[in-house]
VEXGUMAR-549159 format. One record per residue (C-alpha): residue in three letters; y, z, x. Coordinates in steps of 0.02 Angstrom, whole numbers, plus 50000, padded with zeros to 5 digits. Each point is the difference from the previous one (the first is absolute). Example, Ala and Ser with C-alpha at 12.3 -4.5 7.8 and 13.67 -1.06 7.14 Angstrom:
<recs>
Ala497755039050615Ser501724996750069
</recs>
This chain:
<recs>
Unk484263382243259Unk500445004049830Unk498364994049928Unk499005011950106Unk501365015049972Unk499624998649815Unk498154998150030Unk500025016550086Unk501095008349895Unk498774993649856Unk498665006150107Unk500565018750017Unk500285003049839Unk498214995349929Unk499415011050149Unk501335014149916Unk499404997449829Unk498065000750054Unk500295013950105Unk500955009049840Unk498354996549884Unk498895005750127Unk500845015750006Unk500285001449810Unk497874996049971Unk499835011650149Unk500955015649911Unk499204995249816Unk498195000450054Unk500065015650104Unk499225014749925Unk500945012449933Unk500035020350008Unk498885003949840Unk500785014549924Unk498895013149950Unk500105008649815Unk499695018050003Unk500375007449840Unk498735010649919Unk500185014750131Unk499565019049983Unk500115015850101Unk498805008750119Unk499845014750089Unk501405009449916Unk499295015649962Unk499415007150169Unk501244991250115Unk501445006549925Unk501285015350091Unk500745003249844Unk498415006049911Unk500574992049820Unk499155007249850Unk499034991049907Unk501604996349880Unk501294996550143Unk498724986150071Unk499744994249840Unk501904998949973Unk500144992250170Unk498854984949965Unk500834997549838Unk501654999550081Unk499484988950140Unk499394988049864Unk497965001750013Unk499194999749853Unk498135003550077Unk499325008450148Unk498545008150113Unk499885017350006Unk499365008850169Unk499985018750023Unk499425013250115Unk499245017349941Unk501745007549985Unk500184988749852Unk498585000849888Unk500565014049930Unk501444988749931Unk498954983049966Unk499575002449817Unk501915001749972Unk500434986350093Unk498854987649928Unk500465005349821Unk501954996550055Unk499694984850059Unk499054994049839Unk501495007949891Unk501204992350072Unk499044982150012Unk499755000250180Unk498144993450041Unk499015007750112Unk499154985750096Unk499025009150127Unk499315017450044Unk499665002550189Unk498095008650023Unk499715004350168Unk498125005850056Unk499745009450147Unk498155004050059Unk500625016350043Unk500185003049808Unk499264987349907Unk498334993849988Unk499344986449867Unk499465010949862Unk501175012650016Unk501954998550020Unk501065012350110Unk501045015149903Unk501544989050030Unk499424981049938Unk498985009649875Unk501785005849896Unk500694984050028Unk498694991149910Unk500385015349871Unk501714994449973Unk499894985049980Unk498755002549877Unk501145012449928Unk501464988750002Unk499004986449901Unk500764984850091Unk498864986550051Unk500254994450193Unk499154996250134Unk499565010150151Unk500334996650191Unk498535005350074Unk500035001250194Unk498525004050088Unk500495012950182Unk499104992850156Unk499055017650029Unk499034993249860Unk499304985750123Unk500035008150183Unk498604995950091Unk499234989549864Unk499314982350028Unk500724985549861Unk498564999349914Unk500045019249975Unk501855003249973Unk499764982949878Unk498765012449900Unk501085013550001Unk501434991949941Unk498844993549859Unk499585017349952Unk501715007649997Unk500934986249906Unk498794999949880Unk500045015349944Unk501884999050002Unk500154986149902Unk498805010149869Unk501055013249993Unk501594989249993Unk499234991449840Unk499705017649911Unk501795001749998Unk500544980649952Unk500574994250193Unk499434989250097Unk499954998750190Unk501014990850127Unk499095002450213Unk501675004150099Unk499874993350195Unk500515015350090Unk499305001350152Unk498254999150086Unk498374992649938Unk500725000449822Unk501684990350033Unk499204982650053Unk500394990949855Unk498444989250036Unk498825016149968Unk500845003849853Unk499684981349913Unk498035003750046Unk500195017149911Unk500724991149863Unk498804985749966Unk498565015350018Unk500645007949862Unk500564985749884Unk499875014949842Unk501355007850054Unk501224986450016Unk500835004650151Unk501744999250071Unk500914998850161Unk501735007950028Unk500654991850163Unk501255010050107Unk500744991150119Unk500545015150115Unk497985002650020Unk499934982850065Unk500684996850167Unk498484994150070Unk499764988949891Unk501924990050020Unk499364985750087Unk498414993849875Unk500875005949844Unk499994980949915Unk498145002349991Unk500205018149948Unk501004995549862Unk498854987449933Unk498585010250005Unk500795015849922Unk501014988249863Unk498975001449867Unk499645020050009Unk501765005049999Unk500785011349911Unk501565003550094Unk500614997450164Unk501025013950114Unk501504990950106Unk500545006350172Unk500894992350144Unk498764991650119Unk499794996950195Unk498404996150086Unk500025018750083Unk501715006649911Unk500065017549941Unk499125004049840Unk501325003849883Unk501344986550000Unk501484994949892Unk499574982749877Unk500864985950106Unk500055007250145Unk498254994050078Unk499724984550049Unk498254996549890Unk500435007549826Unk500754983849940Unk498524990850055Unk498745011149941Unk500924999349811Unk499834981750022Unk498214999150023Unk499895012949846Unk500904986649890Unk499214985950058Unk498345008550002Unk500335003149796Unk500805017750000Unk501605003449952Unk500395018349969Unk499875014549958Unk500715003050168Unk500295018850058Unk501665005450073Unk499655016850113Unk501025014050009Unk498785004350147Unk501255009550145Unk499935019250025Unk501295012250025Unk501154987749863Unk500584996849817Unk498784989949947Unk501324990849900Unk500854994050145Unk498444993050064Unk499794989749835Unk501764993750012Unk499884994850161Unk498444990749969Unk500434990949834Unk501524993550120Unk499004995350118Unk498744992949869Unk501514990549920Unk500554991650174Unk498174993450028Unk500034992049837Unk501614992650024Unk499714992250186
</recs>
């Protein structure tokens, strides 16, 4: 009786022992959380969503502070009277001007001939004498009731001769998915390989890209090589548009992709939110940017 005691006894603990290693190969080959680096970051949309109204020297005090050293500059036509001395702050006090936002309308603009308002943009920046590149977005009125072929054409025509005028002044340009015809990032790779002279761009923004959530791995790989910079938002499948960083449930993903797909910044932190300090909106972001990274 002894004899087969001991035999069992024997018996359970090789059974403990394999169990243990089981457990311990089990826990050492399962995949880990990659943790994604997001460092080189910049702000957008802080000149037009902001209910303080900075000057240009208080916003260019507030990126300072907040620790930027580069970002995108959009506007409205209540600024332009005020974007000269803005982008000559920003160069004297180091702070590089990454981006210009260039928005056509074809209730203004027409290839050829720029609207009063894009028209002193291009002006100041010329004035200014820093070399960026321009986010041109493309309004769907510019397409309405146009076949592919035909709104392919126009596109043709109009970034073109924006990219000709962007070069007269030392920028390049970057095609900015907003919304409509113009926003489908696979359009705007066929615009770019018809007009390999210009050496296109794409910025990416994220918030423009709902629809897209749930192909985005193929997305990224076919936008990788174009980008210039990429604008984060909180994601869901049908989520509202504007959303906190980290609190959808597809941003993390969609940086992912980025990374693996070869990108890896400059990512864009918005300050996109009416009716609020614009620095709070930043803040909150970069925290929620921070927590991501950290997961």
């Amino acid at each position: 009786m002894e004899l087969v005691f001991k035999a069992r006894s024997q018996l359970i603990w090789v059974f403990v022992l394999a169990s243990l290693f089981v457990c311990r190969t089990s826990f050492a080959s399962a995949p880990q959380k990659e943790l994604i680096e997001v460092e080189d970051y910049f702000p957008w949309c802080i000149v037009a969503y902001d209910s303080l109204e900075r000057t240009p020297t208080q916003r260019i005090k507030m990126i300072q502070k907040l620790g930027f050293q580069r970002y995108a500059y959009d506007w409205r036509d209540r600024h332009l009277d005020d974007t000269l001395e803005e982008l000559q702050l920003a160069t004297e006090h180091g702070i590089e001007v990454i981006g210009v936002w260039l928005w056509l309308n074809a209730e203004r603009d027409r290839a050829g001939k720029l609207g009063d308002g894009n028209q002193r943009l291009i002006e100041s920046v010329k004035a200014s004498g820093i070399q960026t590149t321009l986010w041109v977005g493309l309004s769907p009125n510019f397409f309405e009731g146009l076949t592919d072929e035909q709104s392919f054409a126009k596109a043709i025509e109009l970034i073109d001769f924006v990219s000709k005028s962007a070069a007269s002044i030392g920028c390049r340009v970057a095609l900015y998915n907003h919304t409509g015809w113009f926003a489908n990032p696979y359009n705007q790779i066929e615009l770019i390989e018809a007009l390999p002279e210009h050496k296109l761009q794409i910025v990416y923004n994220f918030h423009h890209g709902h629809q897209w959530v749930d192909h985005f791995d193929e997305i990224a790989n076919a936008i990788s090589p174009y980008l210039v910079a990429v604008n984060l938002n909180g994601m869901d499948n049908n989520g509202t548009k504007i959303s906190p960083i980290g609190q959808g449930k597809f941003e993390y993903q969609m940086i992912e992709s980025l990374i693996h797909a070869g990108f890896n910044g400059p990512w864009g932190i918005m300050g996109h939110m009416k009716n609020t300090d614009v620095k709070e909106v930043l803040i909150q972001n970069l925290k929620g940017l921070k927590q991501l990274s950290s997961r």
